[in-house]
C-alpha positions in Angstrom: -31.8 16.6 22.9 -28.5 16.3 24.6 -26.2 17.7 21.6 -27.1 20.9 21.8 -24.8 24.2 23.3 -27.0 24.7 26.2 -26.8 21.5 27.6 -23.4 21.2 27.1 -22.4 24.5 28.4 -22.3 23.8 31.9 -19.6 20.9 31.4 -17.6 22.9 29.1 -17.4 25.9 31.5 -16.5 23.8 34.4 -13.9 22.0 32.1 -12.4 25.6 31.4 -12.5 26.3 35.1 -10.7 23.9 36.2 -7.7 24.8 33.4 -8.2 21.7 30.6 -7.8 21.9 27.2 -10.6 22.0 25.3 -10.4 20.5 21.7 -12.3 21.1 18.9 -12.7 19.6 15.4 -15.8 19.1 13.0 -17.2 17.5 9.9 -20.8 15.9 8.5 -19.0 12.5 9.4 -21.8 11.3 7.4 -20.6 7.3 7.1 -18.0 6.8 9.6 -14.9 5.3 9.0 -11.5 4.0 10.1 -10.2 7.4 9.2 -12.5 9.2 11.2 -12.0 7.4 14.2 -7.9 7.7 14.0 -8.4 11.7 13.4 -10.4 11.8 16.4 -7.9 9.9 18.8 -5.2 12.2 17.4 -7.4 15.1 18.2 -8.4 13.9 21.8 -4.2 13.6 22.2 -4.1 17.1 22.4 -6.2 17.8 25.4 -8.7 17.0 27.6 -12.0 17.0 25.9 -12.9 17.2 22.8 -15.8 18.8 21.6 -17.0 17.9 17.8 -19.3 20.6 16.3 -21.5 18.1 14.1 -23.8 19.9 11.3 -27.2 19.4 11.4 -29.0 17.5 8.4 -29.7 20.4 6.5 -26.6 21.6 6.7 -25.2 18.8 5.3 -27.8 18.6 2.5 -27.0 22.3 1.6 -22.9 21.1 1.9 -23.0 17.8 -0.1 -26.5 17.8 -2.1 -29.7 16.4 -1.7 -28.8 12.8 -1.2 -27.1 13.4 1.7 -26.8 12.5 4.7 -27.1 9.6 4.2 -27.6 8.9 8.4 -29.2 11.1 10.1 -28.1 13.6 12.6 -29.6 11.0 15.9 -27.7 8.5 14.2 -24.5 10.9 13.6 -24.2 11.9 16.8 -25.0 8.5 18.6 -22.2 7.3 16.8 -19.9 9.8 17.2 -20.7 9.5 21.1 -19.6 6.4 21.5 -16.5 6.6 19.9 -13.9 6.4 23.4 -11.8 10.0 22.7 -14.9 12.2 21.9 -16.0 13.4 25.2 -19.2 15.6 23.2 -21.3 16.3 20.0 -22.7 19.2 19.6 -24.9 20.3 16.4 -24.6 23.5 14.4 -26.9 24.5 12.0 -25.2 26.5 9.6 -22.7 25.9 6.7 -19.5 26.4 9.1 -19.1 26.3 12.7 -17.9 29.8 13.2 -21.3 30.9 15.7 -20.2 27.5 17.8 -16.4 28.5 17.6 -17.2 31.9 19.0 -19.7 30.6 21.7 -17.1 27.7 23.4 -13.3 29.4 22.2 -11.8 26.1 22.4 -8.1 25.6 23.1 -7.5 24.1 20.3 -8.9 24.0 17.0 -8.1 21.1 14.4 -9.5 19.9 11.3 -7.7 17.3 8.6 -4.2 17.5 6.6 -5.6 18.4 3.6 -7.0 22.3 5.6 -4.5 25.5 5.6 -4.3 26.4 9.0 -5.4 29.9 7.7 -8.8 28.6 5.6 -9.8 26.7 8.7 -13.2 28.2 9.8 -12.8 29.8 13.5 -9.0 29.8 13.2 -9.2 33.8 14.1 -11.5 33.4 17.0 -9.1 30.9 18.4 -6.1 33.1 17.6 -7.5 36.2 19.4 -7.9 33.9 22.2 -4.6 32.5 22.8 -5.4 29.2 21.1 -3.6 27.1 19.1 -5.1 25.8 15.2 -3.5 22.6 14.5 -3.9 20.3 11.1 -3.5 16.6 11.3 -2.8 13.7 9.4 -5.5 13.0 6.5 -5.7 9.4 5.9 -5.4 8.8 2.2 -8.5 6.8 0.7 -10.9 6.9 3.7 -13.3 9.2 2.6 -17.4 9.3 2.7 -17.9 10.3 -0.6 -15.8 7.6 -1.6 -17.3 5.0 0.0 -20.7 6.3 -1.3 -19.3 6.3 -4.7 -18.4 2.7 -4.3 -21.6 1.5 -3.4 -23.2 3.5 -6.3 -21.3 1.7 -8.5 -22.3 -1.7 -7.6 
């Protein structure tokens, strides 16, 4: 499997060699939307290469309940890959990304408007480390939940 730390290591080392920023952001981003994809070009506009720490299935199924995901992790991922400004996916099993955070020290860490810089899991590790922690714009009405909502109800 290709999105996992240890084959991704060797690119993100040589990335940090040769002095580029390293961004990182993550989420379930269990149906992709128009929102998703705006985030992550205003992400990638802050570096070089952006990294997103994607959690695993259970993870989100211990996150967002037992009907979820609703895609699974393959299918995440593949998505996610193909998607022009993320240069990697890379899966975490836990409930937060703090292990991954700690294991790549990104640049910069950034997550959506609606985070305090201060609440955003791995904002310390990237602190210590002379990084920045950024928030950025949350688009209003794009939302997975939402949309799964929607469909419910028809």
């Amino acid at each position: 499997m290709r999105f996992l730390l240890k084959d991704n290591i060797e690119i993100i080392n040589r990335i940090k060699a040769e002095r580029k920023k390293i961004v990182f952001t993550n989420g379930c981003f269990d149906l992709l939307h128009v929102g998703h994809v705006r985030y992550l070009a205003q992400a990638k506009k802050l570096g070089d290469f952006l990294i997103i720490g994607l959690n695993s299935d259970s993870s989100v199924k211990e996150l967002k309940g037992e009907d979820r995901p609703i895609n699974s992790f393959e299918d995440r991922a593949t998505l996610l890959s193909a998607i022009e400004s993320v240069d990697s996916v890379i899966m975490f099993e836990e409930q937060t990304p703090e292990n991954l955070i700690k294991d790549i020290v990104p640049d910069i860490l950034v997550k959506g408007g609606d985070y305090n810089i201060e609440d955003i899991v791995g904002y310390q590790t990237v602190m210590q480390n002379g990084g920045q922690v950024k928030t950025l714009s949350f688009y209003d009405g794009y939302s997975s939940t939402n949309y799964i909502n929607k469909i419910k109800k028809r």
